[in-house]
C-alpha positions in Angstrom: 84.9 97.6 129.9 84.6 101.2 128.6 87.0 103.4 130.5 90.9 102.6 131.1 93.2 104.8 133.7 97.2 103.9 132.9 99.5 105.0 135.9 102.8 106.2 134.6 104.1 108.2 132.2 107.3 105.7 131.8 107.6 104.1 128.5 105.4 101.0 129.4 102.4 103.4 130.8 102.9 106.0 127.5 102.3 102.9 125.1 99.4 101.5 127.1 97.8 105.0 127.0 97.8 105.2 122.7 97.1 101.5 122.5 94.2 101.7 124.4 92.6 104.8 123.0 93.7 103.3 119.6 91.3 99.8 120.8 88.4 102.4 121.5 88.5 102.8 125.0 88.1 106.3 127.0 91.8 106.6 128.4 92.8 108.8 131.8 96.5 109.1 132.3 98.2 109.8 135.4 102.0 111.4 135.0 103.7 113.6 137.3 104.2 116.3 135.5 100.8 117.0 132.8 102.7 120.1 131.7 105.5 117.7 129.9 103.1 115.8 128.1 101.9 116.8 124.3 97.9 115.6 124.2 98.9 113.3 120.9 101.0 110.5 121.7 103.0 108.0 119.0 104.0 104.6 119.2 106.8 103.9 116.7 108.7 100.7 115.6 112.5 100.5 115.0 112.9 102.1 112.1 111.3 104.7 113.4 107.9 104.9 111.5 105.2 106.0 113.3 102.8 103.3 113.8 100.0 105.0 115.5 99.1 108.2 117.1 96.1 109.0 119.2 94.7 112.2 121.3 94.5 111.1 124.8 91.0 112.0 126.3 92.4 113.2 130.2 96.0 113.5 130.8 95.9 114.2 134.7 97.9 114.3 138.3 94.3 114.3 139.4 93.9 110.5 140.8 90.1 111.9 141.5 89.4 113.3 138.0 91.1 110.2 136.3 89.7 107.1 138.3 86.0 108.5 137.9 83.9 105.5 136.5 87.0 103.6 135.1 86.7 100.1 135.0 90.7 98.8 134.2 93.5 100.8 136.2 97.3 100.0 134.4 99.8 100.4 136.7 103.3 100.8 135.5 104.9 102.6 138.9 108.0 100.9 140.2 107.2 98.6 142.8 108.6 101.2 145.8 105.5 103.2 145.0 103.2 100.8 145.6 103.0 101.6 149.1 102.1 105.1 148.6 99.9 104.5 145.4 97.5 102.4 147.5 96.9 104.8 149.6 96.4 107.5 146.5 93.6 104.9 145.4 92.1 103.6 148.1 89.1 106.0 148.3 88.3 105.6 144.8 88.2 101.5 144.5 84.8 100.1 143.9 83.9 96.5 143.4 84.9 94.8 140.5 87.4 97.3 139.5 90.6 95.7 137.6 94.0 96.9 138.9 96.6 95.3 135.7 100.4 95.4 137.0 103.0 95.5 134.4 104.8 93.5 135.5 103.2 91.7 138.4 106.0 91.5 140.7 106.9 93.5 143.4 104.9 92.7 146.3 101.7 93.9 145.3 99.4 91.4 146.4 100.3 92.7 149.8 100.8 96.0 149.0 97.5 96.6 147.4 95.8 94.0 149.6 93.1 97.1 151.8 92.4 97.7 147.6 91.2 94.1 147.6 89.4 93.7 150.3 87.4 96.7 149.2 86.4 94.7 146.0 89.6 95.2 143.6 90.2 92.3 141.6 94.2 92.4 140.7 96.2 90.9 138.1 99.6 91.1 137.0 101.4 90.0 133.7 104.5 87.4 134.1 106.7 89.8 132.3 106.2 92.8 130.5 105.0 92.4 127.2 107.8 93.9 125.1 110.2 96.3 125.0 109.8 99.7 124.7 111.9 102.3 124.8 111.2 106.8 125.3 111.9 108.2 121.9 110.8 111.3 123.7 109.1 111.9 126.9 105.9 113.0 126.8 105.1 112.6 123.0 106.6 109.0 121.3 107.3 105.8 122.4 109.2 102.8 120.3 108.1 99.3 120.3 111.5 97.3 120.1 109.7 93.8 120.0 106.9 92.0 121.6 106.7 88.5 123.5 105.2 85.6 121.8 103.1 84.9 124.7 102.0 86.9 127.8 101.3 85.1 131.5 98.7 86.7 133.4 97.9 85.7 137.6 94.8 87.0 139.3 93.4 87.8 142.9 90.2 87.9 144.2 88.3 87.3 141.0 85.8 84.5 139.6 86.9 82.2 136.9 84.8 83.3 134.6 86.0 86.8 135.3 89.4 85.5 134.9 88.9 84.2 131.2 87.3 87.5 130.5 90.0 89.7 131.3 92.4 87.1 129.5 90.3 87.7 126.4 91.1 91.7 126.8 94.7 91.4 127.6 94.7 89.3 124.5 92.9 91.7 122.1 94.7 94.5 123.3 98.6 93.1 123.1 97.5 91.1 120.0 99.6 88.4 122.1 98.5 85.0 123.1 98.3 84.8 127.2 97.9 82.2 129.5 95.9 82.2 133.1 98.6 80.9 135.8 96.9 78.7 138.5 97.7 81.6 141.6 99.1 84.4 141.9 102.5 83.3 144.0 103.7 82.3 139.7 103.7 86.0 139.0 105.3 87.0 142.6 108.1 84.0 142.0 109.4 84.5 138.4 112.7 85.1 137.8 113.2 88.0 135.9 114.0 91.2 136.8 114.5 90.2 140.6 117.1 87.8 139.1 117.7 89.1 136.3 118.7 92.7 136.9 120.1 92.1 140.5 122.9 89.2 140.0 124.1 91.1 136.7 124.6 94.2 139.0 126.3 92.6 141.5 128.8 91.2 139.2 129.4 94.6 138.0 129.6 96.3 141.1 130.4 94.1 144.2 133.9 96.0 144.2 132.8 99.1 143.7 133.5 101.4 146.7 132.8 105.5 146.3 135.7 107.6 145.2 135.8 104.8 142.3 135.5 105.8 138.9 134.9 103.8 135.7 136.2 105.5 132.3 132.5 104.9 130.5 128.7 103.3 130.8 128.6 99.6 130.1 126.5 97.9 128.0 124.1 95.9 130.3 123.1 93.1 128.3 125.5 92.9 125.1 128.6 93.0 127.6 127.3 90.6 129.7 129.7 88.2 131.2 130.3 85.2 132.3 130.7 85.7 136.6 127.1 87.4 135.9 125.6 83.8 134.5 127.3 81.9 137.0 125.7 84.4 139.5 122.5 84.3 137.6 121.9 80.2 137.3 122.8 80.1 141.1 120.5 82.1 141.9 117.7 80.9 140.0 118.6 77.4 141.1 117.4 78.5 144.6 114.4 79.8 143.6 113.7 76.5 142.0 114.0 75.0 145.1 111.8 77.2 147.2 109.3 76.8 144.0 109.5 72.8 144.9 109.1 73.1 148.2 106.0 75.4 148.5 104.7 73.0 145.9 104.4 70.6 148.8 101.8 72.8 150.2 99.2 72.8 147.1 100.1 75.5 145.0 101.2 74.9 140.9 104.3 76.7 140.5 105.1 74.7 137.2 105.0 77.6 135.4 107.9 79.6 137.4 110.1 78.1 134.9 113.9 78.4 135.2 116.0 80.8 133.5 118.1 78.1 131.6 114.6 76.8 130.1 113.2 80.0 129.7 116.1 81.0 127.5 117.1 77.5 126.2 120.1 77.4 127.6 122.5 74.7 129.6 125.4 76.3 131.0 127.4 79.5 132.1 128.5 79.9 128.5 125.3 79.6 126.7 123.7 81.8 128.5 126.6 84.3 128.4 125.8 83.8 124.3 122.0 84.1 124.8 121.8 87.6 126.8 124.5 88.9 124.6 122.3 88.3 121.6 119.1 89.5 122.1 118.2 91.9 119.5 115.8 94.0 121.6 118.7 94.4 124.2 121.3 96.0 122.1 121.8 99.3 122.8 120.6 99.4 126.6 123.5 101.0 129.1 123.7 100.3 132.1 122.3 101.9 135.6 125.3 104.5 135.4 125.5 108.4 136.0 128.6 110.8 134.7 130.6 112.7 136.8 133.4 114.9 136.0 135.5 112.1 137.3 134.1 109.4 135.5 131.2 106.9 135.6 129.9 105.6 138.7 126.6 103.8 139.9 123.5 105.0 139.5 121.7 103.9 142.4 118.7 105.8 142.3 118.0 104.0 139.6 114.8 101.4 139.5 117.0 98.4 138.7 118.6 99.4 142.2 115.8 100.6 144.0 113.2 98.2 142.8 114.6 95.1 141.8 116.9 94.8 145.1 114.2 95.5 148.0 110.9 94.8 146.2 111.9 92.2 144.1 114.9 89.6 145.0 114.2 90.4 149.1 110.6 89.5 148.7 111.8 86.0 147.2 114.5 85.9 150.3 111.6 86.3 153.1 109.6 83.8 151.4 112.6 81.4 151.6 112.9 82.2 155.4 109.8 81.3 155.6 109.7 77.8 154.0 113.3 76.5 155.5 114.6 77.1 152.0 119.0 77.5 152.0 119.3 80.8 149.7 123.1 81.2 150.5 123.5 83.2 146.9 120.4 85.3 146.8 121.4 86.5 150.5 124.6 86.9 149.4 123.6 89.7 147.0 121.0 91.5 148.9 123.8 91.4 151.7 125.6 93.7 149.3 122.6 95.9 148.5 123.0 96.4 151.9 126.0 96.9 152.7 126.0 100.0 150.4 124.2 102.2 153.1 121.5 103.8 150.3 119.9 106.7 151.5 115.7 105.8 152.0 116.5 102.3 151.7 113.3 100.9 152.1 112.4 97.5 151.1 109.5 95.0 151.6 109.5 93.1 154.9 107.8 90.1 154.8 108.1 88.9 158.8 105.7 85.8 158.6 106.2 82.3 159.4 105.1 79.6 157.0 101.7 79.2 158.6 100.9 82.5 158.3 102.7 83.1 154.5 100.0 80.9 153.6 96.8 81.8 155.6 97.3 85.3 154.2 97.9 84.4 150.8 95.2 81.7 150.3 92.9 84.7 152.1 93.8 87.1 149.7 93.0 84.8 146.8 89.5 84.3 148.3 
């Protein structure tokens, strides 16, 4: 691999851009807006050092210009993009080329699935692989902390291609990373469609407009303890649903649950846990001023992606298997309920049968 296009000028896309011209590689970068974007990007650490700066090669809105030749495409758009970004690359997908999602969630494997059957071979990471953070747009980007290890899926690629990619996303994170046995582990973790969404509707289920709140809450360092009982009921169901497809062939050992993934037992210790995480502190919640007060943000990705692309795709899958999701349907009901203008979201409309037909096709 010689050539790398990163899609998204969002702090995830900005530090895969310097990383991978710092690893060598000839780097295209699509962003919205070119004219906002200094040709020397920085990824710092906390204390604000500059780690490394590089000149990116082609920073574009030109899909045509930037996917010439490349042979890895990052894609860091929100997942209610995807729709229109397949479209955007669909005349310029050749065989073999490597479409990485960070994450891997949000529907993609169906969204993307006209880019696979021309020859894409997709993969998607478990979670992000840190967290970074704008310093400021268009020139630096902080690295707040990095995982310990990385889970990658894959779809419509050899094993042997598998490993090889596994090897790259391990040079170029510096992170160990582990191949997941299909692509459904990536679509069914628990995080931000979990995550993001029960802690939102804790904070807002009484909200109604013409409400104001007197400031921004801190999303994860005032996190409470109705959002973890929300949050373990939640996951609890998709636990279930992760049993049950389990029945059918597919390893979803890996979709672990949010109490093991953060060592936890109960409402209080995970209450503890969230509130702790170092490279959480400081992050407000999806909230907008007003000359009235604070109110929602729902424009916001936690609202517009996380909602419709990420905890409804889990709900139709339950429809689909038989599986009881009383709490997650709960919540989207409130999503819902709010009447958001363009409120699009993933429909998944299959039965059972044809859930898995269609994925065990895509994986072929």
């Amino acid at each position: 691999m010689e050539k790398i296009c990163v899609i998204g000028g969002g702090n995830i896309g900005t530090y895969c851009a310097v990383t991978a011209k710092r690893k060598g590689y000839a780097v295209s970068f699509i962003v919205s807006d070119p004219s906002r974007f200094s040709s020397k990007l920085s990824v710092m650490e906390n204390d604000s050092e500059i780690l490394y700066s590089e000149q990116i090669d082609v920073i574009t809105s030109d899909f045509a210009f930037a996917m010439e030749s490349v042979d890895v495409v990052f894609i860091t758009y929100p997942s209610f993009l995807f729709e229109e970004l397949n479209k955007k690359l669909l005349p310029f997908i050749k065989p073999g080329v490597k479409l990485f999602f960070l994450p891997g969630t949000g529907g993609c494997e169906f969204q993307f699935s006209e880019c696979i059957f021309k020859g894409a071979q997709l993969f998607g990471l478990q979670r992000v692989p840190g967290v970074f953070r704008l310093e400021e747009y268009g020139r630096k980007v902080k690295l707040s902390g990095k995982r310990d290890k990385l889970f990658i899926g894959s779809l419509n690629a050899k094993d042997e291609e598998i490993l090889s990619f596994n090897r790259f996303v391990i040079d170029f994170f510096e992170i160990p990373c582990e191949v997941l046995p299909n692509y459904l582990c990536i679509t069914l973790t628990p995080s931000n469609p979990i995550l993001h969404t029960t802690r939102l509707y804790s904070m807002f289920k009484d909200y109604s407009e013409g409400e104001f709140y007197d400031r921004n809450m801190l999303f994860y360092e005032e996190w409470t303890l109705e959002s973890s009982k929300f949050l373990i009921e939640c996951d609890a169901e998709l636990q279930k649903l992760c049993r049950e497809i389990e029945k059918y062939g597919l390893d979803l050992k890996t979709v672990r649950s949010l109490k093991e993934h953060y060592a936890v037992r109960d409402e209080i210790s995970m209450t503890s846990k969230i509130r702790s995480i170092s490279s959480f502190k400081g992050l407000t919640s999806p909230m907008k001023q007003t000359e009235n007060g604070w109110i929602p943000d729902f424009s916001s990705r936690y609202f517009s992606a996380d909602f419709p692309y990420g905890l409804k795709i889990i709900l139709d899958i339950a429809k689909c298997f038989s599986v009881p999701a009383k709490k997650i349907e709960i919540i989207w009901n409130w999503y819902v309920s709010q009447n958001l203008p363009n409120n699009e979201c993933f429909e998944l409309n299959m039965s059972k049968e044809e859930f898995l037909r269609k994925y065990l096709f895509i994986r072929s």
